[in-house]
Every structure is written in C-alpha cells, then in structure tokens.
N, C-alpha and C positions, 0 to 999 in steps of 0.2 A: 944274573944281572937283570933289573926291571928296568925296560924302556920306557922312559916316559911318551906318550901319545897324546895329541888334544885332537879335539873332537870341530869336523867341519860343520861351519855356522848352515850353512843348507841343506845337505846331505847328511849330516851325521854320521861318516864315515868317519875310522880312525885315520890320523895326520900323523905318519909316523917321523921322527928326524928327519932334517935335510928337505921334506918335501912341502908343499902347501905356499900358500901366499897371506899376506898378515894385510888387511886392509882395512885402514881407521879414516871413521867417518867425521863430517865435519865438528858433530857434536863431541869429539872423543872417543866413542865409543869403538873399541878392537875387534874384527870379525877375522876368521878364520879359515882360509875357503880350501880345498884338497885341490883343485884345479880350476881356469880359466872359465869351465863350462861354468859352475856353479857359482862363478863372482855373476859372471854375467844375468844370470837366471837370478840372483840376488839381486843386482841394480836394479833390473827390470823387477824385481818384485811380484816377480811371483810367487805362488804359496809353494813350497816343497810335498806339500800333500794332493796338490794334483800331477805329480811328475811322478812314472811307475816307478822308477828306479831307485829315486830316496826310500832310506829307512822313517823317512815319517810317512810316506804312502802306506810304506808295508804296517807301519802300528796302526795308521789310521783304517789300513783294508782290511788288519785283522789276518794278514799271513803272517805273522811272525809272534811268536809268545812275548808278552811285556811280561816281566818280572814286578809282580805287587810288592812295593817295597814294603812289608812287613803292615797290614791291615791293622789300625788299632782296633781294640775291641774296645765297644761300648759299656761302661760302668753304672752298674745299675746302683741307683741307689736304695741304701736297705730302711726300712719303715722302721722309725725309732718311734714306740708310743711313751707318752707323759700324762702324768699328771695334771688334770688341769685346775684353777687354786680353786677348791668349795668341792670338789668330785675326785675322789679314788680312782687310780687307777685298776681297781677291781671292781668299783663300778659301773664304769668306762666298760670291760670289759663283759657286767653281766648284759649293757643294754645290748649289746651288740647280741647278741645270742637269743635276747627276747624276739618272737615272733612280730610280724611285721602287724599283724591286727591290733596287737595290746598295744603299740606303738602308737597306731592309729587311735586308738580309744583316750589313751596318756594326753595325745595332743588335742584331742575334739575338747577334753576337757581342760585344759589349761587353756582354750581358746576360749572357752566360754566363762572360765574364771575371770579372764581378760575383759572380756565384753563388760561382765558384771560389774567391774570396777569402772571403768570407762561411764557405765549406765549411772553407776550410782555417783560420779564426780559429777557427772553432767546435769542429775536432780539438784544436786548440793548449790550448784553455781543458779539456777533457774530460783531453788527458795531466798538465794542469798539477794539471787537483784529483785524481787518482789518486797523482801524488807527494806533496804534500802530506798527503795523509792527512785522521782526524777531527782537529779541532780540539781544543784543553783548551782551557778557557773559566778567566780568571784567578781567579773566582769560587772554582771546585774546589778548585783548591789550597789554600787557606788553610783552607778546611774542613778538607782532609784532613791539614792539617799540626796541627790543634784537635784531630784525635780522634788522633792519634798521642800526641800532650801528654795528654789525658786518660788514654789509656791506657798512659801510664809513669809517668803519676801516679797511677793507682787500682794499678799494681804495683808501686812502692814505698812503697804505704799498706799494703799486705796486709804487706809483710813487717814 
C-alpha cells in the first residue's frame, strides 16, 4: 500500500496523513506547512535557505545530493551541403580543397575585372556628356520667344 504524502511549503519535509496544517492565503493560494514552527517562519518570510535545518539549506549548501532530473543532451545539427543554382555541388566541393593562395589570386583577379568594368562605364558616361553638350532647359525658350514678341511689338508701335 502507497501512502500518499505532500511535501511542506518551507521545509520540504514529507507531510505524512493526519499531520500538517493547510493554510490559504488571501490571494487563494494553498500552502502546506508540517508544523507551527514553519507557518510561522513562512509569515515572517523568510527565506528557507538560511535556516540550517530546511532541506533547501542542505541543496543550497550542497550537503545533500540533488538528483538531475534526467540532463537533456544538446542536438547537434548535421551540415547538409547543396547545390547552389549556376555551381555543382562537386564544384562547391573542389574549391574548398583549392589552396588558399590560388584563392587569393582567383579573387585579385576578378577584383580587377571589376574595376575594369566600372573604368570603362565611367569613360563611356564622360564621352556620352561631352556629345551631348549643355542642356536648354524647356523653360528658356518660351521666354525667349516672349521677348522676341515684345520686341516686334514695341517695333511696330514706333512706326
């Protein structure tokens, strides 16, 4: 036959049948207590971990073995490689094996491919606004076609 036992709100001591005190706070809340001493040391609130004689002293002093409830182990995750779209995964795999100099050489030169192109857009854009010339801005004209009018209008008032 398994006795049932609950467990004092202070102490942590078992509460076997028959014994103990049931004392519910104003919020609700049911506590538990195995005797007077430790309602009392409950109101007053103090911590159970500075009183020698709780079993939370002893876990927190480290005299009594805690039982790990069962330690998860951490899940490693496993490196899935892909393909990625334009590049094999077996070429994926041969760069990685190329030494780190040719690497280095591979990217000096596509840096400077880079550059190249950059140089030669930026020529393109310099010859482009040299033909072009300045601008007339649609504004001017109409001004200037106002003072033309003005001026074959103030010279056929003179005559």
């Amino acid at each position: 036959m398994v006795i049932k036992t609950d467990i004092c709100s202070f102490s942590e001591y078992r509460i076997y049948p028959g014994r103990g005190t049931r004392f519910i706070a104003k919020d609700g809340r049911t506590f538990l207590f195995i005797n007077k001493k430790c309602l009392k040391f409950s109101l007053r609130k103090i911590k159970a971990q500075r009183i020698t004689w709780t079993t939370a002293w002893r876990k927190h002093n480290k005299k009594v073995k805690t039982e790990d409830v069962g330690k998860k182990k951490k899940r490693r995750n496993l490196r899935v490689q892909r393909a990625i779209v334009g590049i094999s995964l077996e070429d994926i795999r041969k760069k990685r094996k190329e030494k780190p100099d040719i690497r280095k050489a591979q990217a000096e030169e596509a840096l400077r491919e880079i550059k190249e192109r950059q140089h030669k857009q930026v020529e393109k854009r310099k010859v482009e606004k040299k033909n072009i010339g300045p601008k007339v801005t649609k504004k001017a004209e109409p001004k200037q076609a106002q003072q033309a009018q003005k001026k074959s209008a103030k010279a056929k008032g003179k005559k």
